[in-house]
Structures are given as C-alpha cells and as structure tokens.
Predicted model as a PDB file, atoms N, CA, C, CB and O in Angstrom, pLDDT in the B-factor column:
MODEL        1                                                                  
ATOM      1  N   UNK A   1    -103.690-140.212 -21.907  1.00 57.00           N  
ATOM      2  CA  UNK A   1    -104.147-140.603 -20.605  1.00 57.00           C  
ATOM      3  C   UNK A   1    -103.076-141.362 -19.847  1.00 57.00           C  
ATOM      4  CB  UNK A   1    -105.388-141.430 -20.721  1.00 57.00           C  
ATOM      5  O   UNK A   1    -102.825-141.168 -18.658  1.00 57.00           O  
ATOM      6  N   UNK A   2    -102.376-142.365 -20.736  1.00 57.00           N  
ATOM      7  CA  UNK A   2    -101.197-142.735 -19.630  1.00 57.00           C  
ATOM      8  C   UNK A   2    -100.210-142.046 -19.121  1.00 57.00           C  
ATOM      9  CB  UNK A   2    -100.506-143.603 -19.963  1.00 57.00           C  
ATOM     10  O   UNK A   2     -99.532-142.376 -18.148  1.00 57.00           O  
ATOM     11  N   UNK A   3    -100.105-141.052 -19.780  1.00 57.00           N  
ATOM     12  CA  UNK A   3     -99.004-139.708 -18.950  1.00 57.00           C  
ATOM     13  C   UNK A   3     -99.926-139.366 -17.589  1.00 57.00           C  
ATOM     14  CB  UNK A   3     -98.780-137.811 -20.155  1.00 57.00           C  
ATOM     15  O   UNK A   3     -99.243-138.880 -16.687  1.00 57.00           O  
ATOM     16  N   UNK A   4    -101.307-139.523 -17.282  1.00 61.00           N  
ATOM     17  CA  UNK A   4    -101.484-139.092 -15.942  1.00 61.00           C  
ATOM     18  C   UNK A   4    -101.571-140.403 -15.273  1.00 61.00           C  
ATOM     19  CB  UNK A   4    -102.728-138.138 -15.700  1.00 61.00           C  
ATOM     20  O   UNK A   4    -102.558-140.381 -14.538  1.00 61.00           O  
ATOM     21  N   UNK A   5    -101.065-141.337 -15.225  1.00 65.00           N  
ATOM     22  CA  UNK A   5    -100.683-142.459 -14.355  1.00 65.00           C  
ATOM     23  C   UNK A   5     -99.907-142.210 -13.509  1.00 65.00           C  
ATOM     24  CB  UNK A   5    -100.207-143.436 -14.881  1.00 65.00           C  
ATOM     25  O   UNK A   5     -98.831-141.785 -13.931  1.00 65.00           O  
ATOM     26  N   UNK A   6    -100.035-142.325 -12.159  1.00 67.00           N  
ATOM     27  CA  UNK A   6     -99.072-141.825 -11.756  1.00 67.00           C  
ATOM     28  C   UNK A   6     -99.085-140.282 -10.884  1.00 67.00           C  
ATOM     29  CB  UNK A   6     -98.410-141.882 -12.869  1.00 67.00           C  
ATOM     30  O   UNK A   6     -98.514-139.993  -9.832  1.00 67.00           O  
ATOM     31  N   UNK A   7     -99.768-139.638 -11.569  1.00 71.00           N  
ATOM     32  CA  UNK A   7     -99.865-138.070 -11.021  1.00 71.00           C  
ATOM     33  C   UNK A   7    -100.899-137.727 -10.122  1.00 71.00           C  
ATOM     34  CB  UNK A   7    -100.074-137.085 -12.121  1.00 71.00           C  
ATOM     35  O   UNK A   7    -100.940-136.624  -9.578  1.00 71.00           O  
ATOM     36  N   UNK A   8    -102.121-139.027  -9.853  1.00 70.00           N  
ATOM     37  CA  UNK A   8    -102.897-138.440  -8.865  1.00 70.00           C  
ATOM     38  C   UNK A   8    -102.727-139.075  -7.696  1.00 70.00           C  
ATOM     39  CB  UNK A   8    -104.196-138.389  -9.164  1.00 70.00           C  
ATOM     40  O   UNK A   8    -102.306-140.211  -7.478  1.00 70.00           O  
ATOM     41  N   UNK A   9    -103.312-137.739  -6.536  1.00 78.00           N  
ATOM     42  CA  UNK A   9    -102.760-138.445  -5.587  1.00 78.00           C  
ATOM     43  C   UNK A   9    -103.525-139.052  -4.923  1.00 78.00           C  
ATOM     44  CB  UNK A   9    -102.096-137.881  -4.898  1.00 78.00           C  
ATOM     45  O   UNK A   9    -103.290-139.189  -3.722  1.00 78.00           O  
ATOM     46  N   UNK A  10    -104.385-139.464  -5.362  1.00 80.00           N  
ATOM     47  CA  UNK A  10    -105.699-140.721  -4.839  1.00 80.00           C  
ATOM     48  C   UNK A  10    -105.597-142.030  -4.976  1.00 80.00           C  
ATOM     49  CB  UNK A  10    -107.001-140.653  -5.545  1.00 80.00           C  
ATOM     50  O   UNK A  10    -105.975-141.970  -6.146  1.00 80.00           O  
ATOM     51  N   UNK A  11    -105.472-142.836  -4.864  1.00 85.00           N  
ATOM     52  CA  UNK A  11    -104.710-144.176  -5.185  1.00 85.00           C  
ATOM     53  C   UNK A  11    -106.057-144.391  -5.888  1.00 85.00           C  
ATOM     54  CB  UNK A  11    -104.058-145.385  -3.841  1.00 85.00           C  
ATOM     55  O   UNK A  11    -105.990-144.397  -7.117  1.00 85.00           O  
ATOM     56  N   UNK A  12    -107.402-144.588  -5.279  1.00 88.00           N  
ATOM     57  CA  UNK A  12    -108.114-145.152  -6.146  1.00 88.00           C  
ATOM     58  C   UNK A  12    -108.537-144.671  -7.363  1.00 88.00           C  
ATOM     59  CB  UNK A  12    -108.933-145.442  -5.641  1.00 88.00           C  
ATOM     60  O   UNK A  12    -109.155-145.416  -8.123  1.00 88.00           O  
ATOM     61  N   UNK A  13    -108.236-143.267  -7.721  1.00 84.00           N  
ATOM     62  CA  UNK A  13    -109.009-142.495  -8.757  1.00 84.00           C  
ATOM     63  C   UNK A  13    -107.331-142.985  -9.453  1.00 84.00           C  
ATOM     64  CB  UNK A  13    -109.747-140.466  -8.436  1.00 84.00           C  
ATOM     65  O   UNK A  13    -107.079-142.302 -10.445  1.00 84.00           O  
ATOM     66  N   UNK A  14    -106.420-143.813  -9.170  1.00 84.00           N  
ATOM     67  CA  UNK A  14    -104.839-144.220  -9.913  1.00 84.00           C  
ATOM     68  C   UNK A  14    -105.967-145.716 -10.263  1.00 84.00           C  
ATOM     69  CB  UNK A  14    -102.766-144.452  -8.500  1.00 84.00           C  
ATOM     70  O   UNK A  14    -106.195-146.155 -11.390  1.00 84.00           O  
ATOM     71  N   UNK A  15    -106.317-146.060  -9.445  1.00 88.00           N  
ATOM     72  CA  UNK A  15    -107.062-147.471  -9.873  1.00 88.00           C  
ATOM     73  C   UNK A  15    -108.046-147.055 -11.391  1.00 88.00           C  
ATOM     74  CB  UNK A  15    -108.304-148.084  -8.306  1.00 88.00           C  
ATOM     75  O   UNK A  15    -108.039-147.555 -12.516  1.00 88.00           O  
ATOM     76  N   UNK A  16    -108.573-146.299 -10.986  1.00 88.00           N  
ATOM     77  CA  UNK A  16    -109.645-145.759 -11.637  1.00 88.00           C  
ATOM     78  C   UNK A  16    -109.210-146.123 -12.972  1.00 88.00           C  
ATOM     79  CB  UNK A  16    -109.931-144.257 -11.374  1.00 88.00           C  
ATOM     80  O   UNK A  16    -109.376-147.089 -13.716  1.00 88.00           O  
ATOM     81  N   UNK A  17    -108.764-145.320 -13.005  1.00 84.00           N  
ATOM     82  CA  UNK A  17    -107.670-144.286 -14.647  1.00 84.00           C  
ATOM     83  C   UNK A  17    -107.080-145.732 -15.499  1.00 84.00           C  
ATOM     84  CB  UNK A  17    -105.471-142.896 -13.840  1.00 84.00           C  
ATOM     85  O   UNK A  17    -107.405-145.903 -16.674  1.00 84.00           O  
ATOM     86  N   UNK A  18    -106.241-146.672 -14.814  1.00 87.00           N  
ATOM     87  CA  UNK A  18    -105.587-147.544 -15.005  1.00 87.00           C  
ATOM     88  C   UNK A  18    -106.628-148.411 -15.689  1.00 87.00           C  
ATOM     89  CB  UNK A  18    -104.902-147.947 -13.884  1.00 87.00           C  
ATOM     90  O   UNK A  18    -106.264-148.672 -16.835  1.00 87.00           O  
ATOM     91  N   UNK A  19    -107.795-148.943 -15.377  1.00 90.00           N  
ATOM     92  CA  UNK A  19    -109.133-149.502 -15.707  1.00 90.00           C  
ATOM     93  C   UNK A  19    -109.756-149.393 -16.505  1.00 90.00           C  
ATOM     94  CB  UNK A  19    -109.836-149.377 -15.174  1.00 90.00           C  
ATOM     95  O   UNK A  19    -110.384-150.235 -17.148  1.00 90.00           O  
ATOM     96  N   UNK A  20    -109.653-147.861 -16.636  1.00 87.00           N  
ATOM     97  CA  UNK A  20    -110.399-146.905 -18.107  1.00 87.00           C  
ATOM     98  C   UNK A  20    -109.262-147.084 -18.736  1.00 87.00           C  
ATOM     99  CB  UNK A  20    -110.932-145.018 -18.047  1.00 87.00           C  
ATOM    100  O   UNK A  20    -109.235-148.211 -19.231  1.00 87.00           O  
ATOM    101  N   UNK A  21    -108.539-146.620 -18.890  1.00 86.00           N  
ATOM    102  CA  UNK A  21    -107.147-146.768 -20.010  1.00 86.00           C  
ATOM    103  C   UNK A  21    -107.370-148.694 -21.011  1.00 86.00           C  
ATOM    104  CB  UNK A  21    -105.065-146.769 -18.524  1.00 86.00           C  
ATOM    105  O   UNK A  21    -107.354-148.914 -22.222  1.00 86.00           O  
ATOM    106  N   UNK A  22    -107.543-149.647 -19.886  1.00 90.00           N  
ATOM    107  CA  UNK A  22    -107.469-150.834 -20.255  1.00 90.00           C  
ATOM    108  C   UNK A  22    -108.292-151.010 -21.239  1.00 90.00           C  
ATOM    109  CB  UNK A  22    -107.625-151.634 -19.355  1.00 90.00           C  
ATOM    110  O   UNK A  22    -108.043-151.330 -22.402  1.00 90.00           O  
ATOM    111  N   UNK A  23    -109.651-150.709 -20.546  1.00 89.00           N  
ATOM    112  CA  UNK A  23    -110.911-150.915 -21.358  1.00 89.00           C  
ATOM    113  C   UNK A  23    -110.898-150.018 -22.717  1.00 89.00           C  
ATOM    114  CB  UNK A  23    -112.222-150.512 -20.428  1.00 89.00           C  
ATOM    115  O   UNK A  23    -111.339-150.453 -23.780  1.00 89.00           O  
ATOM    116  N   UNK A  24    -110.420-148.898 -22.586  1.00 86.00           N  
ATOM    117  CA  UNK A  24    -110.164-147.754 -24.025  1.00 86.00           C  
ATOM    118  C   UNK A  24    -109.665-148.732 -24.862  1.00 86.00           C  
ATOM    119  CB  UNK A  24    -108.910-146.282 -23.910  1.00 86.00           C  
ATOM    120  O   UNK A  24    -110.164-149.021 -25.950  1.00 86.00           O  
ATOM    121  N   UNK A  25    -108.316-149.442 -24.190  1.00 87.00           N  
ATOM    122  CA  UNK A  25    -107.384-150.112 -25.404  1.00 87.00           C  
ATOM    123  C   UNK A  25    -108.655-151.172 -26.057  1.00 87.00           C  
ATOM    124  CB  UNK A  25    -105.671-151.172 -24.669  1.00 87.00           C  
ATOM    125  O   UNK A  25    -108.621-151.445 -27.257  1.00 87.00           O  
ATOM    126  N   UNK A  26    -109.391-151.546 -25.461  1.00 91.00           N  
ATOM    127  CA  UNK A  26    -109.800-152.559 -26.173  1.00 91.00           C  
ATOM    128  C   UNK A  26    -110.537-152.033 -27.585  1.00 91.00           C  
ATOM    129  CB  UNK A  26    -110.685-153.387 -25.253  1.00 91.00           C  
ATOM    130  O   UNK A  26    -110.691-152.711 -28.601  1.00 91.00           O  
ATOM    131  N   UNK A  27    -110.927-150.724 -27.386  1.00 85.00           N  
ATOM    132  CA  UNK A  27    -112.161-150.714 -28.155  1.00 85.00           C  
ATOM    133  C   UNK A  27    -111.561-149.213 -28.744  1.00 85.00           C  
ATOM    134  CB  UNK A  27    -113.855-150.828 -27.191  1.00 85.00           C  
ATOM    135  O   UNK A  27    -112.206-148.174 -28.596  1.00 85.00           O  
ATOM    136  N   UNK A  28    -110.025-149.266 -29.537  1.00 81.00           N  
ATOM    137  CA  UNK A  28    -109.667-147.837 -30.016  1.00 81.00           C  
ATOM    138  C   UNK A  28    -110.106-147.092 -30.808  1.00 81.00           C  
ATOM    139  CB  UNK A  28    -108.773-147.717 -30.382  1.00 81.00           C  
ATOM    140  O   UNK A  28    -109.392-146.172 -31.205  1.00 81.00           O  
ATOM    141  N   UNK A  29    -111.162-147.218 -31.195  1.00 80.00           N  
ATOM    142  CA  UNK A  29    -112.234-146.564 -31.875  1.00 80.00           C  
ATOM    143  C   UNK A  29    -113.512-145.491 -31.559  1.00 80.00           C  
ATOM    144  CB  UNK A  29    -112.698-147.477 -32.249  1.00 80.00           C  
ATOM    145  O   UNK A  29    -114.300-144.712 -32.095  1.00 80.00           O  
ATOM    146  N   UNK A  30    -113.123-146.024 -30.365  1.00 77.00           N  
ATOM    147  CA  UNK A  30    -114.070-145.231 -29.479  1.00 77.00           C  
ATOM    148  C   UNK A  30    -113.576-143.785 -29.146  1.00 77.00           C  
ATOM    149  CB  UNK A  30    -114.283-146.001 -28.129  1.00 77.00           C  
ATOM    150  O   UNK A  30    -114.171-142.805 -28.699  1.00 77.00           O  
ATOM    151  N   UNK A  31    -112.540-143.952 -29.445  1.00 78.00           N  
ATOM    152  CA  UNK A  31    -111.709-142.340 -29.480  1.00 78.00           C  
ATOM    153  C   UNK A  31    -111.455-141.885 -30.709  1.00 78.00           C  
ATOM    154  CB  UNK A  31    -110.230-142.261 -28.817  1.00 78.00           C  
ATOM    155  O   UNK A  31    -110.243-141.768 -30.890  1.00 78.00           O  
ATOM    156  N   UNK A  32    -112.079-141.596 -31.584  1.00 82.00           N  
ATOM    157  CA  UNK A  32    -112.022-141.162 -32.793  1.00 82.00           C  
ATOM    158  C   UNK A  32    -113.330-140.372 -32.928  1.00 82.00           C  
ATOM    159  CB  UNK A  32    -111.806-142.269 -33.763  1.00 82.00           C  
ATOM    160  O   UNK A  32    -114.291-140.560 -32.182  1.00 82.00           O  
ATOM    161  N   UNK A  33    -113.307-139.383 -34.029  1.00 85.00           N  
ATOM    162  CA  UNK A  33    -114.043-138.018 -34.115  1.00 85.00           C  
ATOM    163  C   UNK A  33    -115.601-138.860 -34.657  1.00 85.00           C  
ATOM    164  CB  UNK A  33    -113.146-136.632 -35.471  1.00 85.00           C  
ATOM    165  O   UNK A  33    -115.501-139.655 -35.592  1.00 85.00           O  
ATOM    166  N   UNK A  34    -116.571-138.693 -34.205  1.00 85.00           N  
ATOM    167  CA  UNK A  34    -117.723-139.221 -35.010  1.00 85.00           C  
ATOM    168  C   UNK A  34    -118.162-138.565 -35.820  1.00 85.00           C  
ATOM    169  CB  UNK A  34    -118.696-139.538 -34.456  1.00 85.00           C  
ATOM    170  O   UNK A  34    -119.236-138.926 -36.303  1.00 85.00           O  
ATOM    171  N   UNK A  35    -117.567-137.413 -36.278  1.00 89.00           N  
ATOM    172  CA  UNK A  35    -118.133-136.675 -37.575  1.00 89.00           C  
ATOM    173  C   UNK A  35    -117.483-136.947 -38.544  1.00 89.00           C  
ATOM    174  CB  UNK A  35    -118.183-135.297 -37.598  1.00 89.00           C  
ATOM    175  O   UNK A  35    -117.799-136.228 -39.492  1.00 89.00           O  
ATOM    176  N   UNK A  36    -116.443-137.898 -38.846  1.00 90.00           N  
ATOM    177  CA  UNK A  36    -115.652-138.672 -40.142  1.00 90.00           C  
ATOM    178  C   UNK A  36    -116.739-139.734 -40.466  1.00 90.00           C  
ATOM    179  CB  UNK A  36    -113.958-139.507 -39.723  1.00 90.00           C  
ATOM    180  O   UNK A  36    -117.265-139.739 -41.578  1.00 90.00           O  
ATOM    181  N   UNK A  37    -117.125-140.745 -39.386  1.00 90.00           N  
ATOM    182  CA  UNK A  37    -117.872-141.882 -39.539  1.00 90.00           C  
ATOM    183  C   UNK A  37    -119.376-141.287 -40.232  1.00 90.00           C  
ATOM    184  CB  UNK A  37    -117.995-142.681 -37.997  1.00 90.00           C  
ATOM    185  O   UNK A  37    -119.768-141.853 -41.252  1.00 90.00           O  
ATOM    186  N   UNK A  38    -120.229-140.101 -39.638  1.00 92.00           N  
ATOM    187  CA  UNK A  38    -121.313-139.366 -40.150  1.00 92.00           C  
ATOM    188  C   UNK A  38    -120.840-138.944 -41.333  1.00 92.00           C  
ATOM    189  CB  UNK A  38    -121.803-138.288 -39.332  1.00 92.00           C  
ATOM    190  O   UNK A  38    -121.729-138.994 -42.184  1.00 92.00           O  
ATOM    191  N   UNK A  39    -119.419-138.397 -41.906  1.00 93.00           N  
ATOM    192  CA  UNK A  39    -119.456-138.162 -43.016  1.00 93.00           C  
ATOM    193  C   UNK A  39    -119.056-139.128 -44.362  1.00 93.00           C  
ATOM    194  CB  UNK A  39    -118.883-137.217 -42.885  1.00 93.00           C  
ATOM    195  O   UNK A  39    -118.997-138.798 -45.547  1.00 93.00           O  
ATOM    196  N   UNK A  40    -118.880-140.049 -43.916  1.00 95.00           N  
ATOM    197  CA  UNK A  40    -118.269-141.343 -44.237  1.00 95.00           C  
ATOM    198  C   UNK A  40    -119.914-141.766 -45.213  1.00 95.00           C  
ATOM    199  CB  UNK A  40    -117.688-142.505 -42.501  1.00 95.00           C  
ATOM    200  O   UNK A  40    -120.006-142.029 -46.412  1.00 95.00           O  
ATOM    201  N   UNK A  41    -121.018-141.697 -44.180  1.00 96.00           N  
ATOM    202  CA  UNK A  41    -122.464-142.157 -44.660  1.00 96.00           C  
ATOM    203  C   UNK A  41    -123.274-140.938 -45.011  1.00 96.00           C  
ATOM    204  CB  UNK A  41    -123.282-143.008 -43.498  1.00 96.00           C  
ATOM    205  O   UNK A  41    -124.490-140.871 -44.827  1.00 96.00           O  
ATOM    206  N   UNK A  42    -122.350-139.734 -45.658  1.00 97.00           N  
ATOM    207  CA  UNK A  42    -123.214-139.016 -46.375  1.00 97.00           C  
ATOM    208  C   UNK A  42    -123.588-137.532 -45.442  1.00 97.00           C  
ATOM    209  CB  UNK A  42    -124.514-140.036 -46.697  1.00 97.00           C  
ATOM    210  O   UNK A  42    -123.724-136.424 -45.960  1.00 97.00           O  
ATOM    211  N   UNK A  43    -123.672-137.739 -44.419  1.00 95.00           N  
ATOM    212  CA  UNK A  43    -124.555-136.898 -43.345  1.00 95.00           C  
ATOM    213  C   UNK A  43    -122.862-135.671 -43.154  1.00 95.00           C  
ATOM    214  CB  UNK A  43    -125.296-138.242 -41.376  1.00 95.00           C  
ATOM    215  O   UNK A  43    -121.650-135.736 -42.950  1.00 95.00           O  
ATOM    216  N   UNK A  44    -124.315-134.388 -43.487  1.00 94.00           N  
ATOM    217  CA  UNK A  44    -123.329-133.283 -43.446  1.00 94.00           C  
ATOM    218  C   UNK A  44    -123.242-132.791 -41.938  1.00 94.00           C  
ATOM    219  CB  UNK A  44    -123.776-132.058 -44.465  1.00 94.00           C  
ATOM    220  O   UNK A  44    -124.274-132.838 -41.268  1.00 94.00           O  
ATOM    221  N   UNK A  45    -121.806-132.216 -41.241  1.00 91.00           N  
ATOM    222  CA  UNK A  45    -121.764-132.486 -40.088  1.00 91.00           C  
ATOM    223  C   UNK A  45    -120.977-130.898 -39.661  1.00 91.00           C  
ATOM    224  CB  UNK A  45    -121.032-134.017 -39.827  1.00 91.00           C  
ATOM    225  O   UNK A  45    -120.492-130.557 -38.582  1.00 91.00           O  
ATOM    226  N   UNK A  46    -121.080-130.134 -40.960  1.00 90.00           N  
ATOM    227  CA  UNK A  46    -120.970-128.505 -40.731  1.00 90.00           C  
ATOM    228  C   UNK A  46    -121.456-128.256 -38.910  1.00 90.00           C  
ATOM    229  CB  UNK A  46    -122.341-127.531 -42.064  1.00 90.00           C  
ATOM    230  O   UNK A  46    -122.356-129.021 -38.563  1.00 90.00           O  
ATOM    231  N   UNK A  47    -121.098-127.587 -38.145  1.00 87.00           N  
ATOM    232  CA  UNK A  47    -121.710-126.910 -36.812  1.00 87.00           C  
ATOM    233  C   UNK A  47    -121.545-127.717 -35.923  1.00 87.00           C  
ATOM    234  CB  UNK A  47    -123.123-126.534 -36.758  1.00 87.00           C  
ATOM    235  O   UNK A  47    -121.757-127.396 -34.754  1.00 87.00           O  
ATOM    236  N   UNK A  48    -120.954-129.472 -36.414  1.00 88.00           N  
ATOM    237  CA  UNK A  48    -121.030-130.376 -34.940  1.00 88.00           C  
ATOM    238  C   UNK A  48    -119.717-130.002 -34.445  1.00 88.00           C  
ATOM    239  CB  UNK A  48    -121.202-132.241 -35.045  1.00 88.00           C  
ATOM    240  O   UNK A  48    -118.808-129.372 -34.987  1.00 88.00           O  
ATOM    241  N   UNK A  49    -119.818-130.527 -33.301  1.00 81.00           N  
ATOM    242  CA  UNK A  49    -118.485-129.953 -32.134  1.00 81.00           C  
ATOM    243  C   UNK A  49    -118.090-131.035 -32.171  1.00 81.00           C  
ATOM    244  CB  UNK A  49    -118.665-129.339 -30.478  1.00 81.00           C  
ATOM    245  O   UNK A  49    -118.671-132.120 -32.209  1.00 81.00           O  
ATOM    246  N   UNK A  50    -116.310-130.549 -32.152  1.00 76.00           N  
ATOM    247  CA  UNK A  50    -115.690-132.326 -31.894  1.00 76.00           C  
ATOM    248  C   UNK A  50    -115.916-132.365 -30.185  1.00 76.00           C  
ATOM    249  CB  UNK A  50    -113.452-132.664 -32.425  1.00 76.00           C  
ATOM    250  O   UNK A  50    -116.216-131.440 -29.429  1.00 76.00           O  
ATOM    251  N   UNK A  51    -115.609-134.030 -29.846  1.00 69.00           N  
ATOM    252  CA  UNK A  51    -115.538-134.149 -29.031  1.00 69.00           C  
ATOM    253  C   UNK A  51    -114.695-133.961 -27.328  1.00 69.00           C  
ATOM    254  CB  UNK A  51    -115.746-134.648 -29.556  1.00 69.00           C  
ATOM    255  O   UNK A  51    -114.817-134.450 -26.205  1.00 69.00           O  
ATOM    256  N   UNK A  52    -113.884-133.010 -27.977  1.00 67.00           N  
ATOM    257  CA  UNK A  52    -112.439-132.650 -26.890  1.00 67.00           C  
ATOM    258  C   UNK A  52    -113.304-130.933 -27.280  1.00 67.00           C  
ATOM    259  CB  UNK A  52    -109.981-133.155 -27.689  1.00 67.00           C  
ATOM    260  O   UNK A  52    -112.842-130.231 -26.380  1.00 67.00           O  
ATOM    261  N   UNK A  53    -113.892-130.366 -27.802  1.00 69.00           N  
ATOM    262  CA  UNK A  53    -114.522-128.912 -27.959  1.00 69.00           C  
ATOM    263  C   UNK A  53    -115.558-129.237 -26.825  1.00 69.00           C  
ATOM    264  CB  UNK A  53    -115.252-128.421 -29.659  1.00 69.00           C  
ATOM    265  O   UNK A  53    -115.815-128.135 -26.341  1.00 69.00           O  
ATOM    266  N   UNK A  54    -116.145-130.007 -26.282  1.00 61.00           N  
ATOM    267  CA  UNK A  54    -117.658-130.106 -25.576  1.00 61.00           C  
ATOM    268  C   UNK A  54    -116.708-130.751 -23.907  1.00 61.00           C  
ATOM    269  CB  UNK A  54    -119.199-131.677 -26.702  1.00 61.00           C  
ATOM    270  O   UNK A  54    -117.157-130.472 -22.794  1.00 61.00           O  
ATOM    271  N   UNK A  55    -115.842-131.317 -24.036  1.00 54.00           N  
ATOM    272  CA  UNK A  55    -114.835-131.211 -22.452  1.00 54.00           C  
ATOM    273  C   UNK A  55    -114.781-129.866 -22.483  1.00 54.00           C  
ATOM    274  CB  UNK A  55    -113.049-131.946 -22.321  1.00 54.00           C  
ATOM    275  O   UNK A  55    -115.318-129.472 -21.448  1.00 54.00           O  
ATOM    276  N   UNK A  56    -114.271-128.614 -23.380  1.00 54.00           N  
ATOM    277  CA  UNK A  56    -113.718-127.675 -22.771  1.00 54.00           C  
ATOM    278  C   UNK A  56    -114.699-126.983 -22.031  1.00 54.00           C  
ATOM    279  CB  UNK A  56    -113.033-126.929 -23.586  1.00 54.00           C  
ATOM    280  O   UNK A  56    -114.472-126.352 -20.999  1.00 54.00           O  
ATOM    281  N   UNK A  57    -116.295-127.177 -22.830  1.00 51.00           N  
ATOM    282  CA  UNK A  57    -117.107-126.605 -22.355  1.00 51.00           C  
ATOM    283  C   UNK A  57    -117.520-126.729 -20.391  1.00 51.00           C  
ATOM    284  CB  UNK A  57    -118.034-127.028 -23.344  1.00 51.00           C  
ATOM    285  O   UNK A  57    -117.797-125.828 -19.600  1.00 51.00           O  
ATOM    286  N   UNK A  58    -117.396-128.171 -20.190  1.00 50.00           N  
ATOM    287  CA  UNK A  58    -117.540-128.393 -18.555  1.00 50.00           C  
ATOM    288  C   UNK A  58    -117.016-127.574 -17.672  1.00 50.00           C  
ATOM    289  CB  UNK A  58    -117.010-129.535 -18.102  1.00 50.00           C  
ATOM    290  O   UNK A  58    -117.156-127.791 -16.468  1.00 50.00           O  
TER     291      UNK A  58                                                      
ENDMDL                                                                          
END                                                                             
C-alpha cells in the first residue's frame, strides 16, 4: 500500500490511504490469512477463500 502514496490524483483519497496505512501499522495482524489462525484451533478450512481471492472477486 505505500507504493500507492503518491499515485492518486485526489489529494484527499492521498489523505485517505496515508490514515489507513497508519492505522494498519498499528494492528499488523490484521493482514494476515485467517485460515492459519482457524487452523491453528483445529477448524478445517479446505474451500475458504483467502482474503486477496474475494478483492478479485469485486
């Protein structure tokens, strides 16, 4: 995400991005696959979609 800093040409959707990026850093976990953590506690997770598979879908 910080490679598109910079590239839009909306200043506020540059505000935007910059904001989300901050808040991501805080909490880097939040970007990680939740079917390790489900499989971590047992739960079989065969058929789930990662989460960058369900963006492509939009």
């Amino acid at each position: 995400m910080n490679s598109a800093v910079g590239t839009l040409e909306n200043e506020k959707r540059e505000e935007r991005l910059e904001e989300l990026i901050a808040q991501l850093s805080q909490y880097p976990e939040a970007l990680g696959d939740y079917r390790e953590k489900l499989r971590d506690k047992g739960i079989e997770t065969t058929g789930f979609r990662a989460p960058w598979e369900v963006q492509k879908e939009r």
